[in-house]
C-alpha positions in Angstrom: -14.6 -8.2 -4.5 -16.9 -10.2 -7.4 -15.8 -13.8 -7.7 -14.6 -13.4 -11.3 -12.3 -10.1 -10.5 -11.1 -11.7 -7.5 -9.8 -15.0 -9.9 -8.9 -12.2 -12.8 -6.7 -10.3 -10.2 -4.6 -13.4 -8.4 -4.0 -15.0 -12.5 -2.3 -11.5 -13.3 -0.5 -11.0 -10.0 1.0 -15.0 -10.5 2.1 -14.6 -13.9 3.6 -11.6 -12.7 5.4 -13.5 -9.8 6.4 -16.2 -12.3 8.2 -13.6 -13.9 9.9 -12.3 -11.2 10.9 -15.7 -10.2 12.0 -16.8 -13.5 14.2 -13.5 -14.0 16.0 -13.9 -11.1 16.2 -17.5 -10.1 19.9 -17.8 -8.5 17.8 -15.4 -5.8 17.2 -16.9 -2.3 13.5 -14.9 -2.4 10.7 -16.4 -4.3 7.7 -14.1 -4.7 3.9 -15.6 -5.0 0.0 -15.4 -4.3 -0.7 -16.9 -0.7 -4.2 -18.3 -2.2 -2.0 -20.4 -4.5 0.7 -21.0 -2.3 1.8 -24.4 -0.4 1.2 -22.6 2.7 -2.5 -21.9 1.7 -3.1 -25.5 2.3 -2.0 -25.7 5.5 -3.8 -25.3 9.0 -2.4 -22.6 10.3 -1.5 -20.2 7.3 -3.7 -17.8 8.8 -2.0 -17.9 12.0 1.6 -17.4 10.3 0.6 -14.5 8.3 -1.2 -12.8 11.5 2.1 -13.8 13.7 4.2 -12.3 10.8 2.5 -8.9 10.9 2.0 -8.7 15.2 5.9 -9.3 15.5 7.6 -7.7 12.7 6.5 -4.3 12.6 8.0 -2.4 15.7 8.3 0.9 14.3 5.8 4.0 14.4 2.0 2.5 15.1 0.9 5.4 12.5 3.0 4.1 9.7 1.3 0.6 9.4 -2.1 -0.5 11.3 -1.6 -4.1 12.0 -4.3 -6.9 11.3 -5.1 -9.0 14.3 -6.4 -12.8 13.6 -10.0 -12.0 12.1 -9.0 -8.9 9.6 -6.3 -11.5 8.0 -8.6 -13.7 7.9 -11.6 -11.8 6.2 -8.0 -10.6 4.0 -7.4 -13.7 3.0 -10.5 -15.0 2.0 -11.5 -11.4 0.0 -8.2 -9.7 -1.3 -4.9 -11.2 -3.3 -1.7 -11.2 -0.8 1.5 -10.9 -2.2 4.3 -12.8 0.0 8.1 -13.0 -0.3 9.5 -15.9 0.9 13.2 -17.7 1.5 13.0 -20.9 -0.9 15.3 -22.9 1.2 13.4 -22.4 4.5 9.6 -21.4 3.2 10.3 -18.3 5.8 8.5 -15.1 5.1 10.2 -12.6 4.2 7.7 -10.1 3.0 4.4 -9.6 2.8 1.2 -7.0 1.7 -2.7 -7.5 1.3 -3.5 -5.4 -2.1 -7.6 -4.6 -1.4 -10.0 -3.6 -4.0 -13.1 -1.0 -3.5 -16.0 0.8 -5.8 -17.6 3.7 -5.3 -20.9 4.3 -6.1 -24.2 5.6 -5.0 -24.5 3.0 -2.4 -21.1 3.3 -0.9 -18.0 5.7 -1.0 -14.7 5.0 0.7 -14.0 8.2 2.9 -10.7 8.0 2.3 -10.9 8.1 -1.7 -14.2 9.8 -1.9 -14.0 9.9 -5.7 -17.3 8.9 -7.7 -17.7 5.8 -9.5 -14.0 5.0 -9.1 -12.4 1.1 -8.9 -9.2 1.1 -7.8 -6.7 -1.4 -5.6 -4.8 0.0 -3.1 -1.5 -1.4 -1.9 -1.8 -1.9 2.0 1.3 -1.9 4.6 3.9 -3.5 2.4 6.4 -4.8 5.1 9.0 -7.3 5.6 10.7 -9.4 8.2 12.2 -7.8 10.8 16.4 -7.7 10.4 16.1 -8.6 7.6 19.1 -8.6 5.2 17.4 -9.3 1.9 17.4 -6.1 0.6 14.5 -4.4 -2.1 11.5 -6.9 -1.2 9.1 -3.7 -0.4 9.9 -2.6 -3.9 9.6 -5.7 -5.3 6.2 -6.1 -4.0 5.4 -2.6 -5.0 6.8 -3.8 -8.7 4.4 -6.9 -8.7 1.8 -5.3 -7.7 1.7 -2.3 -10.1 2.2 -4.7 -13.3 -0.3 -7.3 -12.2 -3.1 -4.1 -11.7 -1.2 -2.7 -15.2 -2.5 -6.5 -16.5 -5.9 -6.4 -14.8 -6.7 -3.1 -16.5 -6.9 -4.2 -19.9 -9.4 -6.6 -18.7 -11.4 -4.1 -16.7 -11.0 -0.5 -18.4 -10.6 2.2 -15.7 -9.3 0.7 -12.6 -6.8 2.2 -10.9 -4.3 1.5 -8.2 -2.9 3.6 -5.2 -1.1 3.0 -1.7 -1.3 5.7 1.3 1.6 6.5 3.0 2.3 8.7 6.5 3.6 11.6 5.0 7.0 11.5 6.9 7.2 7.9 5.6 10.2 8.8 2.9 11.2 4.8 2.8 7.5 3.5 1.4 7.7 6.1 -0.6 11.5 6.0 -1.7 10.3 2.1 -2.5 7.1 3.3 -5.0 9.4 5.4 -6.4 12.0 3.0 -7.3 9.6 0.5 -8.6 7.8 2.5 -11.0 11.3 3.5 -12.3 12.1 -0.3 -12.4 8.7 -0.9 -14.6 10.4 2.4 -16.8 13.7 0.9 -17.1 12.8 -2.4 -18.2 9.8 -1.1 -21.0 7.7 -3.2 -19.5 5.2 -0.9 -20.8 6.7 -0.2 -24.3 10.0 1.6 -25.0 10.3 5.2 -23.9 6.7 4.8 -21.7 6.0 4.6 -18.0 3.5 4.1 -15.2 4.0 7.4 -13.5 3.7 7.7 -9.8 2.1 10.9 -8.3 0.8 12.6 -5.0 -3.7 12.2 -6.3 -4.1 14.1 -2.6 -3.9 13.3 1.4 -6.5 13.0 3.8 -6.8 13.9 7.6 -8.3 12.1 10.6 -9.9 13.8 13.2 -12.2 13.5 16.2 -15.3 15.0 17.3 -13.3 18.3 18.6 -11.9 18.9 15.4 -8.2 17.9 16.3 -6.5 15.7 14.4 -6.2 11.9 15.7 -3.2 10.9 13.5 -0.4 12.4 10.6 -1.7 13.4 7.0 -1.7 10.6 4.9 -0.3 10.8 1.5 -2.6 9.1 -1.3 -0.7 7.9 -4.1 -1.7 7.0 -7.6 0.2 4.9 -10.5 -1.0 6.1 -13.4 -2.3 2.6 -15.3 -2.7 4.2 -18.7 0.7 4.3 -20.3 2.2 8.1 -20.9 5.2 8.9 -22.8 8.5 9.7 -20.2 9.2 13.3 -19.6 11.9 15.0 -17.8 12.1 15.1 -14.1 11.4 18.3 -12.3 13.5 20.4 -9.9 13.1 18.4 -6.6 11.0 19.6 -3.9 11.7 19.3 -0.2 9.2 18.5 2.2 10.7 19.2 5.5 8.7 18.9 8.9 9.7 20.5 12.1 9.7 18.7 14.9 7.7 20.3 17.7 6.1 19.2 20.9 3.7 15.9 20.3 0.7 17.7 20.9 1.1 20.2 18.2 3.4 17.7 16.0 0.2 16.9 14.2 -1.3 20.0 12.8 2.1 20.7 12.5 2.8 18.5 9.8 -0.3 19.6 8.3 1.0 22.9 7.8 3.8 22.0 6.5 2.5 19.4 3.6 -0.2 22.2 2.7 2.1 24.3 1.9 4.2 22.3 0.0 1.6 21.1 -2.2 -0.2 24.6 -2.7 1.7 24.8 -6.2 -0.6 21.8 -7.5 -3.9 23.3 -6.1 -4.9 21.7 -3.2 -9.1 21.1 -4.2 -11.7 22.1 -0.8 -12.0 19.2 1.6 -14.5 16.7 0.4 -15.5 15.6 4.7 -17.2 12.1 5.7 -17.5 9.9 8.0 -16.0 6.5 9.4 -18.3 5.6 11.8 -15.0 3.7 13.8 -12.3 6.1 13.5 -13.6 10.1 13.4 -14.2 12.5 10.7 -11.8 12.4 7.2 -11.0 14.6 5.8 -10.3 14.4 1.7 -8.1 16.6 -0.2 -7.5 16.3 -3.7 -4.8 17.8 -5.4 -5.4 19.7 -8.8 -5.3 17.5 -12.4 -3.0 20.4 -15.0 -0.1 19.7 -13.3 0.5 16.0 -11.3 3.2 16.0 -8.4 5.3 13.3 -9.4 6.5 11.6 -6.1 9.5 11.2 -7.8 9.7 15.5 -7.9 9.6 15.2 -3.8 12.2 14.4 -1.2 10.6 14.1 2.7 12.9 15.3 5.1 11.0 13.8 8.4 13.4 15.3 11.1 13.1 12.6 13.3 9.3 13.2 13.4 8.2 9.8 13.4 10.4 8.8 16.4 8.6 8.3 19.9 5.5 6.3 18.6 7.1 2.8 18.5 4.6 0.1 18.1 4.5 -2.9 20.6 3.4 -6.6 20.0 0.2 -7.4 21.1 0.3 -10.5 22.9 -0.8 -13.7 20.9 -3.7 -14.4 22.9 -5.0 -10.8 22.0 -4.2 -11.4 18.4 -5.9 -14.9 18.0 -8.4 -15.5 20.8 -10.1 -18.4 21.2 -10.6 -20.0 17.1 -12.6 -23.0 16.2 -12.5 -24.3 12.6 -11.6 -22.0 9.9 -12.4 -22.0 6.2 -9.7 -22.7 3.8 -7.9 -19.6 2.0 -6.4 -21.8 -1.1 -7.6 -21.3 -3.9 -6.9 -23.9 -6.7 -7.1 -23.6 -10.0 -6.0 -25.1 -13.3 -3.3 -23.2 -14.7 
């Protein structure tokens, strides 16, 4: 991400946090930008944040790929990070990396092959584990879609999305909730919102043509202001659970022809080189699947794929010195 955007994108995503912070300051949970943050500045910042992602995601491996010591570095130093934090202790609480890509004729993202776009995508929002705070993921999702909102007016045409495992009803229950928050509180102008909607999935698969992982769901916030309009009749999206070695293309059935209503484009196929084959499927522009128009019913689908810690040795290896992630800056 260029220098300047990179700067343009943490001042948004602070004065958004500032906000936050300001509307609700009898909370224990203070939001900010780890580059500006106290904990920037200290030695081992990276090593917290890469600790806080190893040992607080336990649930299915497919839901949330986890960063060992190098990605969060290369994260830190490259893309903002949003973290949630208890005032009192400094603990985190919460935590996601929002990334930033262009395509063009040098490079396209397999998993968003769409031409010339700029977009930020919201990566594996998650939060401490037992935690009682309640509504940081949507808070996070909140900060994330105003700052972009912000950023937009600066740079005409980005956009911002987050995947989601299709059976993954909670991210997506969250997004929901925080573009209705955004509604609620005319952030945008009385009577107008920043709509979320299904843009399309994409699948993973190996060289034998099978697939390696669950459909991911690609959503979009729509960045340009639109008027509020009725919600639709609901739509279920119900998965069956079957025997693991069909559950896949199982669940791919099942999402196609859910979704066949908002014509599902032909598969736009390339290649990342270190996973498999993806698969890209766009979903039709006259009518937008509001993800607030779908209810998943997972049916215990997800269950059976519980992620274990990787030991810290394996997540931090042998580190000499590191290069600071602060960023400072004059207000």
């Amino acid at each position: 991400m260029e220098r300047e955007k990179f700067l343009s994108i943490l001042r948004e995503l602070r004065l958004v946090c500032d906000e936050v912070n300001k509307e609700n300051s009898n909370s224990e949970i203070s939001y900010e930008l780890l580059q500006f943050s106290d904990l920037a500045r200290k030695w081992d910042s990276v090593y917290k944040v890469a600790n806080f992602y190893n040992h607080n995601w336990l649930g299915n491996a497919d839901f949330m790929h986890i960063p060992d010591f190098y990605q969060t570095l290369r994260n830190c130093l490259k893309y903002p990070i949003i973290i949630a934090r208890k005032k009192d202790t400094d603990q985190i609480l919460g935590i996601s990396t929002i990334k930033y890509d262009e395509n063009n004729t040098e490079h396209i993202d397999p998993y968003f092959p769409e031409q010339d776009a700029k977009y930020f995508s919201i990566t594996g929002i998650l939060t401490k584990k037992d935690n009682t705070f309640k509504g940081i993921g949507k808070k996070i999702y909140e900060i994330a879609i105003k700052g972009a909102y912000n950023y937009e007016k600066h740079y005409p045409g980005t956009r911002i999305m987050c995947v989601i495992d299709c059976r993954n009803k909670q991210s997506m229950r969250a997004l929901t909730s925080a573009s209705e928050n955004i509604r609620n509180s005319n952030y945008v102008g009385e009577g107008k919102e920043l709509p979320a909607y299904i843009a399309g999935f994409y699948e993973l698969k190996g060289n034998d043509g099978k697939l390696l992982e669950a459909p991911t769901l690609v959503m979009e916030v729509g960045l340009c202001e639109r008027e509020c309009r009725k919600q639709k009749e609901v739509n279920d999206i119900e998965f069956e659970n079957i025997e693991r070695k069909e559950l896949f293309s199982g669940l791919s059935e099942t999402l196609k022809s859910s979704l066949e209503r908002y014509e599902i484009m032909p598969a736009t196929v390339m290649q990342d080189e270190d996973c498999g084959m993806v698969y890209f499927y766009s979903l039709g522009q006259k009518e937008r699947c509001r993800l607030e128009s779908i209810t998943i019913i997972s049916n215990n689908t997800e269950k059976g794929n519980n992620r274990i810690p990787r030991k810290d040795e394996e997540i931090f290896g042998v580190m000499g010195p590191m290069p600071s992630i602060s960023v400072e800056e004059e207000r």
